[in-house]
C-alpha positions, 0 to 999 in steps of 0.5 A: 516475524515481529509486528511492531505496534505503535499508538499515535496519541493513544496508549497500547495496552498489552491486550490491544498488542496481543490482539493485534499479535493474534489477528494481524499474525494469522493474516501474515500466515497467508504468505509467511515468506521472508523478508517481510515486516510489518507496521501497525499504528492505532489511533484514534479520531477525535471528531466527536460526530464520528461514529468510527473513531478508531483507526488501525493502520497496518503497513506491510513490506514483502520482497520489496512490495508495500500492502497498505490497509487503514480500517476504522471501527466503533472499537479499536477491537473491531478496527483490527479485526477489519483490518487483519481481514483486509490484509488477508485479501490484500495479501492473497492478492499479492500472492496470486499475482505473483505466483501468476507472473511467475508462471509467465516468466516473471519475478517476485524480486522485480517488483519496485520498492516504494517510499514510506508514508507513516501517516495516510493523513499526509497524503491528503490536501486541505481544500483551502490548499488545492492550488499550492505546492504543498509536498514534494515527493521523491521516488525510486524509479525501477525498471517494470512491466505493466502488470507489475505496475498495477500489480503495485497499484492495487497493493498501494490503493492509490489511483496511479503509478510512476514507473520507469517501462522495463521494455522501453526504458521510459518513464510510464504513468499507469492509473485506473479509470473511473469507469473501470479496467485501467489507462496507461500514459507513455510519452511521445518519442519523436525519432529525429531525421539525419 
């Protein structure tokens, strides 16, 4: 499988790539299956009060599921080395689940494909704009279970999911509570008389 590696405002050495060949590749090991691409952007912070400046970024596709990891270190050195630890839970995780819904019946292939995001800095919101509309964000909506959906949290590490309830047919928020476990929003459906 091909690790395509990229710097944003830095320069990759050949030894920065073969770095991320060496750590990231044996972290894909976990769960060497096909198709699976995966993205890693170095880069670096340029606040000088910053004690971490490098970031490494590291996107995964697997079977229509997105792993997402962003590390930083002192080094961009230590920042891969974090990161490929990363993936390899991250990815061990996956591999868990699904081998778990496999056993209940369930499909690795139902697991819903999920846009690309090539900056995780785009995902937040300056305080200044808080109350304006400053991104507007089309999704694919496909048809699964909860315990796919969270499944698909988890692997995103965002808070929510939007995702269209396989057993309903409607539109369904899954998210995580602050004080742990995780809360689902589904809509009132008003059955009208005849």
């Amino acid at each position: 499988m091909e690790i395509i590696v990229s710097g944003r405002k830095t320069t990759v050495t050949d030894a920065l790539r073969a770095h991320v060949d060496e750590k990231i590749g044996e972290a894909l090991k976990v769960f060497d299956i096909e198709p699976m691409t995966c993205d890693v952007v170095l880069r670096y912070e340029k606040n000088p009060a910053n004690p971490k400046p490098a970031i490494v970024e590291v996107t995964v596709r697997a079977r229509g599921a997105v792993i997402r990891v962003a590390e930083h270190g002192e080094d961009m050195y230590s920042a891969i080395d974090m990161s490929a630890d990363k993936v390899t839970r991250q990815l061990r995780k996956y591999k868990t689940k699904v081998i778990d819904n496999r056993q209940q019946g369930a499909s690795a292939a139902e697991v819903a494909p999920v846009e690309r995001v090539d900056d995780l800095a785009d995902l937040l919101i300056p305080e200044e704009e808080d109350d304006q509309l400053v991104r507007e964000k089309i999704i694919e909506i496909t048809p699964m279970t909860e315990e796919q959906a969270l499944i698909q949290t988890d692997l995103l590490g965002h808070d929510f999911y939007v995702f269209e309830n396989a057993t309903t047919g409607l539109i369904n928020v899954v998210y995580h509570r602050k004080n742990g476990g995780y809360g689902i929003i589904k809509p009132k459906i008003e059955a009208l008389d005849e």
